[in-house]
gemmi code that builds the backbone of each chain (N, CA, C; Angstrom):
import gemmi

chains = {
    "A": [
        ("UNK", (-1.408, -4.154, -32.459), (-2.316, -4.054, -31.329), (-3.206, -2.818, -31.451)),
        ("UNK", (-4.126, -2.463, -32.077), (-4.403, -1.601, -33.099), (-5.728, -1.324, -32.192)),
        ("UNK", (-6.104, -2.359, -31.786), (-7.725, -2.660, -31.501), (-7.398, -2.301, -30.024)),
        ("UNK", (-6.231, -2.264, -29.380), (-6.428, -1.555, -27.862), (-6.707, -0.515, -27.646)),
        ("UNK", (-7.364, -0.032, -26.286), (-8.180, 1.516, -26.373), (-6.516, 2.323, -26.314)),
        ("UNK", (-7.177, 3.894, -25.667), (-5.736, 4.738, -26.181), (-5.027, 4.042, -24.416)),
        ("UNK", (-5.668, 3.819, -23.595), (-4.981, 3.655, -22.524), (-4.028, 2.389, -22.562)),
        ("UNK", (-4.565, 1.501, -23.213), (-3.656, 0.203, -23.598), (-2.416, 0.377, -24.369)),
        ("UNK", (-2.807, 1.432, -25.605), (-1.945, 1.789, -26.442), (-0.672, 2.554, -25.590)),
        ("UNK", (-1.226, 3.238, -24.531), (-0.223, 3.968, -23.829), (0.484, 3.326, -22.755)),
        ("UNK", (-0.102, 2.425, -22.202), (0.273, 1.438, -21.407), (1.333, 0.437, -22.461)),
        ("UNK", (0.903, 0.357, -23.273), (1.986, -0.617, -24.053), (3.563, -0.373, -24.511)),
        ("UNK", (2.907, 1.116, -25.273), (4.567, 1.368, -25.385), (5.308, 2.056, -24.178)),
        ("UNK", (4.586, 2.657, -22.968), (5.969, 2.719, -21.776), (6.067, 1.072, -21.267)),
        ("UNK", (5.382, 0.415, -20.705), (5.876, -0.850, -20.630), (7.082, -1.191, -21.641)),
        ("UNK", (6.671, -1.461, -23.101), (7.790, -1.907, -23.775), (9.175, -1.045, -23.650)),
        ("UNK", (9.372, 0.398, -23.299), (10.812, 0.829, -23.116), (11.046, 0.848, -22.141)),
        ("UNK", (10.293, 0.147, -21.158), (11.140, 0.009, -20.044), (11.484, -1.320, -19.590)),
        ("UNK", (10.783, -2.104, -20.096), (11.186, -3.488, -20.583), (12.260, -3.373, -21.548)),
        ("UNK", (12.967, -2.758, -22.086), (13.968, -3.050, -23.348), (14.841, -2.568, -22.788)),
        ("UNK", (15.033, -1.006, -21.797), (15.841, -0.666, -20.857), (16.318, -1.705, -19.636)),
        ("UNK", (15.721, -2.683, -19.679), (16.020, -3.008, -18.084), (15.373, -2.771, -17.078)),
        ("UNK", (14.468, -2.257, -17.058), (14.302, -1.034, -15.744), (13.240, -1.896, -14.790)),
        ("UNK", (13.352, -2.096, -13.883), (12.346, -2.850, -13.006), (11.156, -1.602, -13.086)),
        ("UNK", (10.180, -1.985, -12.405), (8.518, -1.371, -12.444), (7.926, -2.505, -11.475)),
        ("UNK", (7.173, -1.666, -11.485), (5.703, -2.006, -10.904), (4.397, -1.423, -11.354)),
        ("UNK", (3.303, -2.037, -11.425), (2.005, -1.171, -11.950), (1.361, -1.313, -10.244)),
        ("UNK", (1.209, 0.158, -10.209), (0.565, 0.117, -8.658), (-0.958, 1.185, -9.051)),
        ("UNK", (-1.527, 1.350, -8.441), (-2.741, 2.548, -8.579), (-4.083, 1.898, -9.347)),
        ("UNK", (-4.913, 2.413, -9.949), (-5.922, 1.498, -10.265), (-5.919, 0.912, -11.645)),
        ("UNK", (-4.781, 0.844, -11.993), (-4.719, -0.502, -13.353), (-4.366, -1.605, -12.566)),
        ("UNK", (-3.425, -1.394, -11.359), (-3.143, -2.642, -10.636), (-4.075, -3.579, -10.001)),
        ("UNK", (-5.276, -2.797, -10.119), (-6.614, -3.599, -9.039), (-6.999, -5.062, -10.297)),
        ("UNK", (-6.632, -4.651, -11.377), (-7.269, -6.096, -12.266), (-6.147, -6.743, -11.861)),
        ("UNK", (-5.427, -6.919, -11.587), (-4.456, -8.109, -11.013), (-4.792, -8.779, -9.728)),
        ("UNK", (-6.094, -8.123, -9.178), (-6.486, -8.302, -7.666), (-7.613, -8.603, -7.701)),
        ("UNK", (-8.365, -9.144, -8.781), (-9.487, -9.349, -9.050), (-10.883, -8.160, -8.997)),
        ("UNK", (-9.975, -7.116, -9.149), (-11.141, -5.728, -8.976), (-11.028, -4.916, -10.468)),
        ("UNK", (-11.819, -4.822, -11.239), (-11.892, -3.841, -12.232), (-12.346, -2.352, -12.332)),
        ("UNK", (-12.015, -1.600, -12.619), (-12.763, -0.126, -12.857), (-12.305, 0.777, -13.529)),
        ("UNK", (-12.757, 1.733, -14.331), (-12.217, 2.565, -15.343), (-11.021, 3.246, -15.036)),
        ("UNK", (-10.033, 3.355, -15.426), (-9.074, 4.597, -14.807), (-8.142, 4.741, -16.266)),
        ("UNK", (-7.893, 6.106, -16.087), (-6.744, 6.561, -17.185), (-5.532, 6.547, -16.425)),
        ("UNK", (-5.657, 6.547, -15.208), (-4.324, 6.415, -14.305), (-3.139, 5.248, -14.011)),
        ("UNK", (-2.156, 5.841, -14.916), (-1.284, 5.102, -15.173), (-0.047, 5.266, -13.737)),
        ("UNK", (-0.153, 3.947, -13.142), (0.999, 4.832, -11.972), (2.005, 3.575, -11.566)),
        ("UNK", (2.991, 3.614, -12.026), (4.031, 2.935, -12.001), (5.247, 2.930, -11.055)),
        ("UNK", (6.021, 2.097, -9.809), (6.541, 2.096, -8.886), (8.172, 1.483, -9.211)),
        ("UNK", (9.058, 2.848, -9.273), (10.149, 1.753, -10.162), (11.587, 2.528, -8.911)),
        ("UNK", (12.622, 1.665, -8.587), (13.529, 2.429, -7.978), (14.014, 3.951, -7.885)),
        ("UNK", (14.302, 4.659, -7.137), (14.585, 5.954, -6.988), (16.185, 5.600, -8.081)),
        ("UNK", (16.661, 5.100, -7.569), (17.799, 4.870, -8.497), (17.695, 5.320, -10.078)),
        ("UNK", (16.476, 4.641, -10.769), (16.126, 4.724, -12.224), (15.754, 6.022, -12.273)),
        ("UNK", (15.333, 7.072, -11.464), (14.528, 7.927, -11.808), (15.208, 9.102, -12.843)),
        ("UNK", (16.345, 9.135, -13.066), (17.075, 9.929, -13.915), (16.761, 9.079, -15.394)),
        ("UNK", (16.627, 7.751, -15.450), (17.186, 6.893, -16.591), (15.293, 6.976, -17.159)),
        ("UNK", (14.109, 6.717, -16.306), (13.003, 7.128, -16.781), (12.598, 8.495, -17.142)),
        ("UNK", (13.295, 9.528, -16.582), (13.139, 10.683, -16.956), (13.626, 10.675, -18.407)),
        ("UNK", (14.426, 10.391, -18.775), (14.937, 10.446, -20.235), (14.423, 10.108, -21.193)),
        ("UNK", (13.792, 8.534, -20.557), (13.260, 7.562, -21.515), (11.230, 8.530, -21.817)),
        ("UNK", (11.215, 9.217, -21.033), (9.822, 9.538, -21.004), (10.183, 10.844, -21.872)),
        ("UNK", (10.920, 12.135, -21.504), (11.281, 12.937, -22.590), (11.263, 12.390, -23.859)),
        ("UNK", (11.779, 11.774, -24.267), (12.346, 10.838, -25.577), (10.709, 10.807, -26.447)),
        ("UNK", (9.928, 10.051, -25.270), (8.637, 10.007, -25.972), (7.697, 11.349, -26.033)),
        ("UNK", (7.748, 11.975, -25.656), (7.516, 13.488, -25.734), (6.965, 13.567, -24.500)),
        ("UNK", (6.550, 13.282, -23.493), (6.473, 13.319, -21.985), (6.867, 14.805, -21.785)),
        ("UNK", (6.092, 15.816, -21.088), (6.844, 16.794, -20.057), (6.478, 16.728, -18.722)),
        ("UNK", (7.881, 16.598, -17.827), (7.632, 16.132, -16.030), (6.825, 17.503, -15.906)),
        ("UNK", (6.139, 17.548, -14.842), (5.242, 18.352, -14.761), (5.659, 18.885, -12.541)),
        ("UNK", (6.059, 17.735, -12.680), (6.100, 17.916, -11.230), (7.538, 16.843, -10.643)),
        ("UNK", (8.704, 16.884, -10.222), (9.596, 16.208, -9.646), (10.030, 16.152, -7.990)),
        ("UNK", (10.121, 15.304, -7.571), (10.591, 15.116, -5.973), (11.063, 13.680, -5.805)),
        ("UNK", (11.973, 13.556, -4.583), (12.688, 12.382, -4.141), (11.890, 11.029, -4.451)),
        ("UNK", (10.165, 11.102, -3.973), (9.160, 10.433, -3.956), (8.697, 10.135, -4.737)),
        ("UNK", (8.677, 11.161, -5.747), (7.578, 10.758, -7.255), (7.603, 12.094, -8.311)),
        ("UNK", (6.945, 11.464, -9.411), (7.268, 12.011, -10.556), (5.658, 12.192, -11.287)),
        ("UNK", (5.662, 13.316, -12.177), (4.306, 13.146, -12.680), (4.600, 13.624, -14.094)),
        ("UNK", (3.979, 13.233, -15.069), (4.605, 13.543, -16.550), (3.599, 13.214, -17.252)),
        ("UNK", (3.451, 14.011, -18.447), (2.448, 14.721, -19.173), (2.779, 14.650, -20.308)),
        ("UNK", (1.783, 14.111, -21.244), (1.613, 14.311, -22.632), (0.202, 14.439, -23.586)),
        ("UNK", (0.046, 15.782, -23.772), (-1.217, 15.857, -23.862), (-2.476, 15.718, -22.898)),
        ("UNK", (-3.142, 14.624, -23.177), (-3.743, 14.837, -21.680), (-3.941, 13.094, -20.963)),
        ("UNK", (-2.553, 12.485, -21.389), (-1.977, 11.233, -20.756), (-1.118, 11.324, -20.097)),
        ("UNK", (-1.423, 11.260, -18.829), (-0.587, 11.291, -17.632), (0.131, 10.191, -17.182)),
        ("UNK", (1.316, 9.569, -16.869), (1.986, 8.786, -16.848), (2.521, 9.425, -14.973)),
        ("UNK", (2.339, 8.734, -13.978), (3.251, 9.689, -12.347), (3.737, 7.809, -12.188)),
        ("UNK", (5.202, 8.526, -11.345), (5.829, 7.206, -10.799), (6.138, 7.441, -9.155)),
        ("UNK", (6.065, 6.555, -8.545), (6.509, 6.670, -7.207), (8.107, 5.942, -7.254)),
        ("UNK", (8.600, 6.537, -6.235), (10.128, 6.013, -6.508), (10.694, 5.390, -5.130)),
        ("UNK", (10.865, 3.855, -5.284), (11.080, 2.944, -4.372), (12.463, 3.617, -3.413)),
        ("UNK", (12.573, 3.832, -2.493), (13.609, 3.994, -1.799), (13.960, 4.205, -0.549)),
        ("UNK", (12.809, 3.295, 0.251), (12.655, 2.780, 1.666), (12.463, 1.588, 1.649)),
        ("UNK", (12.822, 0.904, 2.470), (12.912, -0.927, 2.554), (11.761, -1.638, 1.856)),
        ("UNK", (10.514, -0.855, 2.824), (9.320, -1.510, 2.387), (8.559, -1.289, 1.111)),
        ("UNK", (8.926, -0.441, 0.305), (8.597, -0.238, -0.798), (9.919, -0.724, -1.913)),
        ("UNK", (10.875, -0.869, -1.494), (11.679, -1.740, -2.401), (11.697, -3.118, -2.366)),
        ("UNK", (11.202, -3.869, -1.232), (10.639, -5.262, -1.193), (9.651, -5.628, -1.836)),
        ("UNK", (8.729, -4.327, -1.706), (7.411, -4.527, -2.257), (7.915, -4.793, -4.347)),
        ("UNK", (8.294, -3.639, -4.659), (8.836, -3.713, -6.218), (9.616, -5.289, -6.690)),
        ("UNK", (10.746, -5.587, -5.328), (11.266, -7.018, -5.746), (10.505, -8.072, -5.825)),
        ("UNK", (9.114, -7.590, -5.142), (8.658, -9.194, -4.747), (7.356, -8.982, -6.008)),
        ("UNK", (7.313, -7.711, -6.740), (6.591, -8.505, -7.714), (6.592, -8.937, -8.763)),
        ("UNK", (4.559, -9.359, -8.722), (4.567, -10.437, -10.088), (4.539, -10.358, -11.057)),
        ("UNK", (4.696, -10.910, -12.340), (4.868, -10.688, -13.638), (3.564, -11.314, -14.236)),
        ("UNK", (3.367, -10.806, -15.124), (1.701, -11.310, -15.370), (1.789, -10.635, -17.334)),
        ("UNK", (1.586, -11.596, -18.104), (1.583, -11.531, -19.662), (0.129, -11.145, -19.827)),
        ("UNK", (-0.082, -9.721, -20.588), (-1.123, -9.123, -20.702), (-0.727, -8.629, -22.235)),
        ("UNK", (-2.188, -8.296, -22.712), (-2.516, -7.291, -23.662), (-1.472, -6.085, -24.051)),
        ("UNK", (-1.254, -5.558, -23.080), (-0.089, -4.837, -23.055), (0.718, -4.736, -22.898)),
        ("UNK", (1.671, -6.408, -22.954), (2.825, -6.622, -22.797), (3.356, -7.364, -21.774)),
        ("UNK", (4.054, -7.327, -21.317), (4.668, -8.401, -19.655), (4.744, -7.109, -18.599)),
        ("UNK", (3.858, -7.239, -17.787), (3.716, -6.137, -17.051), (4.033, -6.807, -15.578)),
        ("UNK", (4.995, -5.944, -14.249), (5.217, -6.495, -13.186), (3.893, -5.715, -12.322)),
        ("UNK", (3.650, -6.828, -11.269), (2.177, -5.987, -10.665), (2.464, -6.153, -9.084)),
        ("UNK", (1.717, -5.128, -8.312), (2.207, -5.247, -6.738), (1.365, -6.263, -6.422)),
        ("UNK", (1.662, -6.444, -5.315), (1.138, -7.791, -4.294), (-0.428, -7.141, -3.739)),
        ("UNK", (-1.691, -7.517, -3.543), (-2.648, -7.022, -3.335), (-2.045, -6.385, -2.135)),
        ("UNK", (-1.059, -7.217, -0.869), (-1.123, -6.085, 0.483), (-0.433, -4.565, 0.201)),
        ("UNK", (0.731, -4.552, -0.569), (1.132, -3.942, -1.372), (0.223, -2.544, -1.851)),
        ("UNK", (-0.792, -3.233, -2.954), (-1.786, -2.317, -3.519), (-2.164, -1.909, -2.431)),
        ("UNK", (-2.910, -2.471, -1.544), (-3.581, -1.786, -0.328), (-2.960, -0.632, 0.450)),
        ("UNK", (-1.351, -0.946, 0.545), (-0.343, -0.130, 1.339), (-0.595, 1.255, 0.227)),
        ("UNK", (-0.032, 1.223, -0.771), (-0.200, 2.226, -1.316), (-1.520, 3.222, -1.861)),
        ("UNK", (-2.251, 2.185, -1.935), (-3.852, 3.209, -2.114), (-3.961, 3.795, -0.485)),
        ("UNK", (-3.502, 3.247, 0.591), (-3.552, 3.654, 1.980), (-2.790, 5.356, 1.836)),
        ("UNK", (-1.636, 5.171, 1.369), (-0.777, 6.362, 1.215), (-1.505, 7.216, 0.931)),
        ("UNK", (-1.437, 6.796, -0.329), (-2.105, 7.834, -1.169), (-3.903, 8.805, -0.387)),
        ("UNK", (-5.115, 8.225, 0.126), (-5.717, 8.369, 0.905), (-5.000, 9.350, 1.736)),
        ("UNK", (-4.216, 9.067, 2.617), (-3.185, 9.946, 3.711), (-3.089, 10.914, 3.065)),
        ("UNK", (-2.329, 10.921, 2.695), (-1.907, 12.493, 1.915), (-2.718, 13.022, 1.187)),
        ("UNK", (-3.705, 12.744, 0.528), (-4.490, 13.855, -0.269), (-6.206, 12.778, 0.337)),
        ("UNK", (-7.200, 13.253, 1.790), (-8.477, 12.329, 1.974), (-9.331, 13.022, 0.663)),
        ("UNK", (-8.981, 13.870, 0.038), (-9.734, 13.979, -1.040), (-10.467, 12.950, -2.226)),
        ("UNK", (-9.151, 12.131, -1.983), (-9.237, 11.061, -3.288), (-9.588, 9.783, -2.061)),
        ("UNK", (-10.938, 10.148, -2.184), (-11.768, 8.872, -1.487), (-12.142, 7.671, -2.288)),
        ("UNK", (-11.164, 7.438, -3.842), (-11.354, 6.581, -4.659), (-10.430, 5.606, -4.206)),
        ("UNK", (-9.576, 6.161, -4.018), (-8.219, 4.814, -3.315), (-9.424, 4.321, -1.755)),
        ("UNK", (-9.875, 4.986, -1.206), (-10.704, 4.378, -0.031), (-11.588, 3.310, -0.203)),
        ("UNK", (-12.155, 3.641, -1.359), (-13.225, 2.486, -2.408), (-12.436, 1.258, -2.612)),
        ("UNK", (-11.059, 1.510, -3.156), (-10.245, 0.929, -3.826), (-9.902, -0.371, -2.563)),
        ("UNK", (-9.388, 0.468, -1.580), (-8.908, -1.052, -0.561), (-9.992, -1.225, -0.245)),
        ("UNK", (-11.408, -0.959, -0.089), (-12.407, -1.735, 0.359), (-13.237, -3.175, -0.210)),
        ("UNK", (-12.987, -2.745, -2.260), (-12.924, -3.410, -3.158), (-11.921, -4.386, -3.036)),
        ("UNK", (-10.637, -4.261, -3.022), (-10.106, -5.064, -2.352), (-9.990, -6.270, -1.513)),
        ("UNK", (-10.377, -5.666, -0.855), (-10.335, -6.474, 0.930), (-11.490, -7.676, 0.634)),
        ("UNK", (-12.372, -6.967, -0.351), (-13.999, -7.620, -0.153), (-13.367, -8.961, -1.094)),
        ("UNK", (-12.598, -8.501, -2.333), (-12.251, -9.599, -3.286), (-11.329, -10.734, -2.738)),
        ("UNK", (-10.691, -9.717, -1.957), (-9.393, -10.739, -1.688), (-9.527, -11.377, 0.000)),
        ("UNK", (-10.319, -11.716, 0.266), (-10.460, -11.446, 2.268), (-10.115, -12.827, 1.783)),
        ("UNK", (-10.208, -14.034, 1.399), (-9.660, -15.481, 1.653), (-8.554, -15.776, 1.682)),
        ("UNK", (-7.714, -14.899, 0.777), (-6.192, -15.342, 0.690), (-5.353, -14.045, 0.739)),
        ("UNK", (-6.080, -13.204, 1.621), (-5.021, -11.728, 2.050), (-4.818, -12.214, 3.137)),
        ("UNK", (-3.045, -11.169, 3.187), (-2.252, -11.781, 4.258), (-2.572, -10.348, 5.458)),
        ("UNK", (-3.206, -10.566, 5.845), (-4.428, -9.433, 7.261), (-3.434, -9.030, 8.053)),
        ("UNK", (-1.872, -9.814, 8.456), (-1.121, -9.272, 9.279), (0.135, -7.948, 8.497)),
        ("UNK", (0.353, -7.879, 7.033), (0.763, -7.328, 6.506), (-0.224, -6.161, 6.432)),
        ("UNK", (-1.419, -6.230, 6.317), (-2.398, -5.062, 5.485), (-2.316, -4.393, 7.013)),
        ("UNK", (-2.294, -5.157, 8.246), (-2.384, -4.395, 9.723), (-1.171, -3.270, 9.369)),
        ("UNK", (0.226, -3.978, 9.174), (1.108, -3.440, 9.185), (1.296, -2.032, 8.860)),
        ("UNK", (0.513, -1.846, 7.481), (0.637, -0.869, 6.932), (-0.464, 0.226, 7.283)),
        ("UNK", (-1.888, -0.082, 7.672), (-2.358, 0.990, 8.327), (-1.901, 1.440, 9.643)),
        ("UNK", (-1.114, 0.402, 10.121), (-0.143, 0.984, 11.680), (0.616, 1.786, 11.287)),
        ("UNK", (1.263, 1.579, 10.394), (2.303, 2.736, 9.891), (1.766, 4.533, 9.912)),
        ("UNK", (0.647, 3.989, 9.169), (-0.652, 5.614, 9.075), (-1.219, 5.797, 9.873)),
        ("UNK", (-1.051, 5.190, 11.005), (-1.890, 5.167, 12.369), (-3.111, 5.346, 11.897)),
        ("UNK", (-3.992, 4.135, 11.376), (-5.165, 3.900, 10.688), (-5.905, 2.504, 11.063)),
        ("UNK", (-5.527, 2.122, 12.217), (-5.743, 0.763, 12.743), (-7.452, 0.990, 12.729)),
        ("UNK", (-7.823, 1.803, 13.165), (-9.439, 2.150, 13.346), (-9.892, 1.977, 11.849)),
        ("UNK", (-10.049, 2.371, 11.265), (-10.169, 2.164, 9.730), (-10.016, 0.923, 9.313)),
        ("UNK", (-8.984, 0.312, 9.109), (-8.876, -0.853, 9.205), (-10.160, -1.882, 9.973)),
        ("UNK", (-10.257, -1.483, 11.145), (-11.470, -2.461, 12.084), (-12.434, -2.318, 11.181)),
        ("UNK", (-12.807, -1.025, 11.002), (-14.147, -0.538, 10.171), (-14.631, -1.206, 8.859)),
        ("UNK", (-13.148, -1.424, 8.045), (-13.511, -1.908, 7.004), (-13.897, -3.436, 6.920)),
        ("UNK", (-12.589, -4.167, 7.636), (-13.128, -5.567, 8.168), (-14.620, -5.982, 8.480)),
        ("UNK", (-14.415, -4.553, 9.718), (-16.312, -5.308, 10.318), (-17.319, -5.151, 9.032)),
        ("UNK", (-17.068, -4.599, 8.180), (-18.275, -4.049, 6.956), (-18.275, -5.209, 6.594)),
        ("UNK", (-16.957, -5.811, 6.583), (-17.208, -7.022, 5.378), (-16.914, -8.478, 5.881)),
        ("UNK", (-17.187, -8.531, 7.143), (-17.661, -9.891, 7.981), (-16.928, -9.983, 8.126)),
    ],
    "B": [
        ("UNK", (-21.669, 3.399, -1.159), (-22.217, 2.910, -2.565), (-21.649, 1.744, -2.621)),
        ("UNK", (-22.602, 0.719, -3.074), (-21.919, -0.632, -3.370), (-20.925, -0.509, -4.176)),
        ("UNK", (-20.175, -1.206, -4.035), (-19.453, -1.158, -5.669), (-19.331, -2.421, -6.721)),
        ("UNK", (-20.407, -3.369, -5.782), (-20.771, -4.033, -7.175), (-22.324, -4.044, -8.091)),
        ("UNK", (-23.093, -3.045, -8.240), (-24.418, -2.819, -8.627), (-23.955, -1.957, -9.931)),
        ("UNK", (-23.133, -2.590, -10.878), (-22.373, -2.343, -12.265), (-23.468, -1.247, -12.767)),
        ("UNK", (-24.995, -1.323, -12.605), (-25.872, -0.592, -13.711), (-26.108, 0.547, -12.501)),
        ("UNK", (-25.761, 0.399, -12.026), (-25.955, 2.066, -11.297), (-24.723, 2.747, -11.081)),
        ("UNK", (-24.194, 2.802, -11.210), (-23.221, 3.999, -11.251), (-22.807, 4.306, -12.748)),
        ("UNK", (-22.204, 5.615, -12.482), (-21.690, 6.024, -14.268), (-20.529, 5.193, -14.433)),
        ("UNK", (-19.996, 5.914, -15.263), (-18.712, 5.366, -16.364), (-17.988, 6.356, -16.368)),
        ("UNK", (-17.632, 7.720, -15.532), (-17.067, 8.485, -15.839), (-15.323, 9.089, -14.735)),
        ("UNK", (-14.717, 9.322, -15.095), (-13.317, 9.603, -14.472), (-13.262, 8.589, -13.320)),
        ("UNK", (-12.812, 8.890, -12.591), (-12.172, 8.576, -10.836), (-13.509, 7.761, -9.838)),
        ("UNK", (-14.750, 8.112, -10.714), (-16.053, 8.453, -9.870), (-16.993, 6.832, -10.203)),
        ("UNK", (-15.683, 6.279, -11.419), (-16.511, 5.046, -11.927), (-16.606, 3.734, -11.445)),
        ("UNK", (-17.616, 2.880, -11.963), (-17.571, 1.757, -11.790), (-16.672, 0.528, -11.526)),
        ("UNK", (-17.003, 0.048, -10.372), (-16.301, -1.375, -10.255), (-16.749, -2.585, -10.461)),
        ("UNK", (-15.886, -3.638, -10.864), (-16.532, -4.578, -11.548), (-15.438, -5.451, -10.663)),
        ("UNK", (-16.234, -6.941, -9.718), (-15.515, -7.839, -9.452), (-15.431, -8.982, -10.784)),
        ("UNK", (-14.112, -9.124, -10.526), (-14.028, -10.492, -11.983), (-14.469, -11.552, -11.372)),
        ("UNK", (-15.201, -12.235, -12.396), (-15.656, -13.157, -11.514), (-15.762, -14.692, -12.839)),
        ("UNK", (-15.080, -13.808, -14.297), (-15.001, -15.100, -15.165), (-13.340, -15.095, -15.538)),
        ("UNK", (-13.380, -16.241, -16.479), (-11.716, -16.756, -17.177), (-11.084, -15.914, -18.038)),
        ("UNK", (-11.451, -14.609, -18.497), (-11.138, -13.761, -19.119), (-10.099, -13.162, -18.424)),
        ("UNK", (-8.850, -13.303, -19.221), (-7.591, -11.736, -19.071), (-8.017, -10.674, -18.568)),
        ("UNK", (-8.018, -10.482, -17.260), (-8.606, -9.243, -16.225), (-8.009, -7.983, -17.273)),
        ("UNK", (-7.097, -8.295, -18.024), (-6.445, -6.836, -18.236), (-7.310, -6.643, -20.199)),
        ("UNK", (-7.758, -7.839, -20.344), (-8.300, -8.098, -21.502), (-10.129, -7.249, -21.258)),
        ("UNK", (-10.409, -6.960, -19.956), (-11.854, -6.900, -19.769), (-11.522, -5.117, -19.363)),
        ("UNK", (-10.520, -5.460, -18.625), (-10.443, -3.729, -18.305), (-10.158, -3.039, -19.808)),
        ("UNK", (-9.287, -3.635, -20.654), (-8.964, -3.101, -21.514), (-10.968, -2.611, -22.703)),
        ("UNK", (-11.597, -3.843, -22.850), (-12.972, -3.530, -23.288), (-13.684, -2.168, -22.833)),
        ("UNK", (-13.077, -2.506, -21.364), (-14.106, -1.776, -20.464), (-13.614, 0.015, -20.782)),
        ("UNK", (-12.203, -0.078, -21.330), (-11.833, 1.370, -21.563), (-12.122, 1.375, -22.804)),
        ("UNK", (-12.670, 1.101, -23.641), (-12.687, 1.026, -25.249), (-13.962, 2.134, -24.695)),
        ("UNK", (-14.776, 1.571, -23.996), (-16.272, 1.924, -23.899), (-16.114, 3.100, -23.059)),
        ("UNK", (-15.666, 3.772, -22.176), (-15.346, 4.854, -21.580), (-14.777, 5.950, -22.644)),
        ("UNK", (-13.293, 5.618, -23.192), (-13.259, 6.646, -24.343), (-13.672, 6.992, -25.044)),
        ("UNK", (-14.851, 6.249, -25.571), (-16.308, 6.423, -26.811), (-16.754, 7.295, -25.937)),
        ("UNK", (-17.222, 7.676, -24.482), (-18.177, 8.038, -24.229), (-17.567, 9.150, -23.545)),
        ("UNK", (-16.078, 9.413, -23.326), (-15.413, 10.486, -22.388), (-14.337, 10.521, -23.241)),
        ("UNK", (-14.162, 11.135, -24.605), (-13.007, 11.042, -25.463), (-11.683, 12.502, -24.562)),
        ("UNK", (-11.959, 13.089, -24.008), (-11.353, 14.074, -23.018), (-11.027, 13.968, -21.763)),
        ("UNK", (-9.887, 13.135, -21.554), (-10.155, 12.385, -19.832), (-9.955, 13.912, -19.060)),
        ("UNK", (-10.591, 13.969, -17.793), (-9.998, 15.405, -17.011), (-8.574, 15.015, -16.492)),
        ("UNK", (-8.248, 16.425, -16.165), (-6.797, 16.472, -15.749), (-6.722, 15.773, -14.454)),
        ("UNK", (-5.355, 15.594, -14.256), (-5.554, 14.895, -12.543), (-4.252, 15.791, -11.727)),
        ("UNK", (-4.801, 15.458, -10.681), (-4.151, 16.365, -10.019), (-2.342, 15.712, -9.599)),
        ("UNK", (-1.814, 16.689, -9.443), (-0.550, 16.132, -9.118), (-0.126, 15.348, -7.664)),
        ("UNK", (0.672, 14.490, -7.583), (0.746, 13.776, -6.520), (0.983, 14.663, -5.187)),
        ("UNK", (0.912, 14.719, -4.016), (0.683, 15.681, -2.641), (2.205, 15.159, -2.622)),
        ("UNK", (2.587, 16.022, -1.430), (4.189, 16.045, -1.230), (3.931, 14.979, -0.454)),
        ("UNK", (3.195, 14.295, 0.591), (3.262, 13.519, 1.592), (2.894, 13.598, 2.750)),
        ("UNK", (2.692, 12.752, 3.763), (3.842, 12.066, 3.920), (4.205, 10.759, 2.890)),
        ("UNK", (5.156, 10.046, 2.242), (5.363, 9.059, 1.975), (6.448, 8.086, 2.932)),
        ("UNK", (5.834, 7.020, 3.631), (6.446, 6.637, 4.638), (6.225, 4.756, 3.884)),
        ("UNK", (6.090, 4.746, 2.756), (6.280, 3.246, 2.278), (6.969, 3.235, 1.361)),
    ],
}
model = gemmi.Model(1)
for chain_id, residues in chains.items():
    chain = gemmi.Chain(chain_id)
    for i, (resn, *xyz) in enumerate(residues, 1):
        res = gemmi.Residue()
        res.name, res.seqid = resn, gemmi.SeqId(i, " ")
        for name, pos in zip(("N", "CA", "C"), xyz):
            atom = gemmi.Atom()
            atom.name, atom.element = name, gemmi.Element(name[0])
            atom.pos, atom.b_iso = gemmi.Position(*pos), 0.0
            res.add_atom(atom)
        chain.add_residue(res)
    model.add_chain(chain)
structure = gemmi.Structure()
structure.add_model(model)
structure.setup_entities()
């Protein structure tokens, strides 16, 4: 697979050891948007795998020369050179439903599991929350919403800006897009 | 900014282009092109920042 860029190349072999480990995943962040019918450049590799695993990926990422750069209950960020690999770590209901319930999709880079667009949305929502800097995840569910408004499930995507007390936002984006 | 007017915006980090799929092509087969052509042109991705403590409530 010679002819994939370096992000594929890097995407390929953590997919494949964590596929050979066992290890459930998710691709969440903006590689996940081509599963949602949205494309756009990103080196951002961000992967959603049980809090449970997070000792057993720590290893497996050392191994490949990875250094964690940053660790907490929540998430992980790890460094090699200047390929960044961060994981969020499932270990509240709704984000471990979210990891079980996803899909598997045979790509270029292997058999990759991908979140559910409401899913993607929930988490580009997060992410937004905690740092409004990164007004790219804001782009991101708007891109979204616009691709997917026929067959998104609108009472789940409510759900989750209720959670962020973001219901207004939510209206906003809707009304933009009929 | 729209984000589907592909010839106006750059190609560069966080700040780039979106593309709705809209043919039969392996979405991950087009993103994958689409990074061939970014690393030619940004062989140095910038650093990114580390994830915020939170809240994480999902």
């Amino acid at each position: 697979m010679s002819n994939l860029s370096r992000l594929g190349r890097q995407i390929q072999e953590i997919v494949g050891e964590l596929n050979s480990r066992g290890i459930r995943f998710a691709l969440i962040g903006g590689l996940a948007l081509a599963s949602h019918k949205v494309i756009r450049a990103t080196r951002d590799v961000d992967l959603l795998t049980d809090a449970h695993s997070a000792d057993e990926v720590d290893s497996l990422l050392t191994n490949l020369g990875y250094q964690c750069i940053h660790r907490s209950a929540d998430a992980a960020n790890y460094l090699r050179a200047d390929e960044r690999i961060d994981f969020l770590y499932a270990s509240r209901p709704v984000a471990r439903q979210l990891l079980a319930a996803a899909a598997e999709f045979k790509t270029p880079f292997g058999d990759l599991r991908v979140i559910s667009t409401e899913g993607l949305i929930g988490f580009k929502l997060q992410g937004f929350i905690n740092d409004p800097r990164r007004t790219q995840d804001l782009e991101d569910i708007r891109a979204l919403i616009k691709a997917n408004r026929s067959t998104l499930n609108i009472s789940e995507v409510q759900e989750y800006f209720l959670l962020f007390d973001r219901e207004a936002l939510l209206r906003e984006i809707l009304d933009a897009n009929g | 900014m729209p984000t589907d007017s592909v010839g106006a915006m750059p190609l560069v980090a966080e700040g780039g282009t979106t593309i709705t799929v809209t043919d039969a092509r392996d979405p991950y087969e087009v993103l994958d092109d689409l990074m061939v052509v970014v690393e030619a042109l940004c062989p140095i991705w910038p650093a990114r920042d580390c994830i915020t403590p939170g809240p994480f409530k999902l």
